[in-house]
N, C-alpha and C positions, 0 to 999 in steps of 0.2 A: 752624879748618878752613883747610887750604894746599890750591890750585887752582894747579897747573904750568900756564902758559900753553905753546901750543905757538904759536912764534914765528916770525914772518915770515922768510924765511930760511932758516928750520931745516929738517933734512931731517924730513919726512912719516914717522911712523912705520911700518913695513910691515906690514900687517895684514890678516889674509883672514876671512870670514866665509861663512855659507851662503847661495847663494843660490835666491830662488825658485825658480827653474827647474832647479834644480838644480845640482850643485858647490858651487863657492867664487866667489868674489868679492873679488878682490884691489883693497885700498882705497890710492891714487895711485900707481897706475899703468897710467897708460893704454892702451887696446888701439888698437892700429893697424888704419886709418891715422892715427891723433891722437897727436899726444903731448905732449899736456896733459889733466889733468884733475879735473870739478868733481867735490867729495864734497859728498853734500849729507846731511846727519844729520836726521832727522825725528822726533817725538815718538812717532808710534804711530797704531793703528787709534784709539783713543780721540779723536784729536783732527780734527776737519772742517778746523781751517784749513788741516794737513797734507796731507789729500787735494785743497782747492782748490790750495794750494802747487804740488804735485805733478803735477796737471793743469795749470797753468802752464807748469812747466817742461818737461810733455813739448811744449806747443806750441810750444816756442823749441827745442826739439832740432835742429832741423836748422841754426840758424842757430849756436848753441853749436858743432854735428858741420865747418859752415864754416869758422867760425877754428880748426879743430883740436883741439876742447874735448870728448875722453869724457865722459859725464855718467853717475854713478851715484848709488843714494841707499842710505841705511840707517837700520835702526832696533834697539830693543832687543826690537820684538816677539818672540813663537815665531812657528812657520812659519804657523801655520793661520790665525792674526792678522794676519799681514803679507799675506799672500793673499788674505782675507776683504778688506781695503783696497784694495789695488793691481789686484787683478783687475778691477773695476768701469770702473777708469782708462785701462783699454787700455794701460799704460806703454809706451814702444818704445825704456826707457831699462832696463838691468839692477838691480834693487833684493835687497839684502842685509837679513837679519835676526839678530836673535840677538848684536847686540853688547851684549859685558858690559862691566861696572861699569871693569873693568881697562882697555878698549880707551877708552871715553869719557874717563876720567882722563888717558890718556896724549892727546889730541886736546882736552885742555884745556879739557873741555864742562861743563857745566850739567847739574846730575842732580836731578832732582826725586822723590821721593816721591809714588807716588800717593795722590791723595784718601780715592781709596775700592777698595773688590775691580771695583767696575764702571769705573772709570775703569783701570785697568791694574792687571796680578797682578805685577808686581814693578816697582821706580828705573827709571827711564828717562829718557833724554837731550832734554835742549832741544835746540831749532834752532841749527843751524851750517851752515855752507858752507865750504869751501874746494878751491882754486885750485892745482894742484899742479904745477908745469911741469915740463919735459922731463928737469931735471935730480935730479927728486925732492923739491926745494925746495917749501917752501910759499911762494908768490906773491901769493895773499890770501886774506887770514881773518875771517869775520864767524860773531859766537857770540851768540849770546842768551839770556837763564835766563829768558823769556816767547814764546809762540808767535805774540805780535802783530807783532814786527819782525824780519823775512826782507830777503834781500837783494832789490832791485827788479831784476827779471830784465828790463829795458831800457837799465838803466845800466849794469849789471852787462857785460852784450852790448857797449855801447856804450866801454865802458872798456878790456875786452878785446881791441875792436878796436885801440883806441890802442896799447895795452901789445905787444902781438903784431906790432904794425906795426915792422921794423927800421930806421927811420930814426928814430924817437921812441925807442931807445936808452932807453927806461922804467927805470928800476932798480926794484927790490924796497922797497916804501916800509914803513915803523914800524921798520927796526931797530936805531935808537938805544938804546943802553944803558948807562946812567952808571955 
């Protein structure tokens, strides 16, 4: 099995998917007035850590919407799945469903196999996040093939600040390549 990372630096694949509320959902690229933004990839209704995940990040929304940071999320559920989760959460962050096998590959993700029929009816994508800036570059990328380790949405803020800040002149950090 070959897994393409998608690499710090590189430009964000352009990708739309459907969203809840209808349309599309256009993945790094941010709506104004922001122009940066977090993707955040999430397992599925099946999984509880997702939904606390989830609810985390909307309570950091505003502080994310501060430094200029759109925030959206996605998953591989269908529509009624993705609904069935996110509605309970009040999100007041836009969430996408229905990404396929193709879109996670090219986003360098973690595809699991469900367990069972009740754990989810088709492959679905492990937890990712990334950080997309103004230029369409990916700025930072955290992937995981387990739902235990998410990015800490304190440091994460807190890094952002730094990074965003133009006298700390941050560059884009992993992309050494021998």
């Amino acid at each position: 099995m070959t897994i393409e990372k998608l690499l710090p630096g590189n430009t964000f694949p352009a990708m739309q998917v459907p969203n809840i509320n209808g349309g599309t959902l256009s993945l790094g690229s941010a709506k104004a007035p922001h122009d940066w933004q977090l993707v955040i990839v999430y397992r599925g209704k099946h999984c509880p850590l997702c939904s606390r995940f989830l609810s985390e990040l909307n309570e950091s929304l505003s502080s994310f919407n501060e430094l200029g940071v759109d925030v959206v999320a996605v998953s591989a559920d269908s529509q009624d799945k993705a609904q069935a989760q996110v509605e309970p959460l009040q999100l007041q962050f836009e969430v996408g469903y229905g990404l396929t096998i193709e879109q996670m590959q090219a986003l360098g993700l973690f595809i699991s196999h469900p367990r069972s029929a009740e754990e989810a009816d088709r492959p679905f994508a492990e937890p990712g996040a990334f950080i997309v800036n103004e230029s369409g570059q990916v700025q930072i990328t955290s992937i995981s093939n387990v739902p235990f380790i998410r990015p800490h949405l304190p440091s994460l803020l807190a890094g952002l600040g730094f990074i965003r800040d133009p006298k700390n002149n941050y560059p884009i950090r992993g992309t050494y390549i021998d």
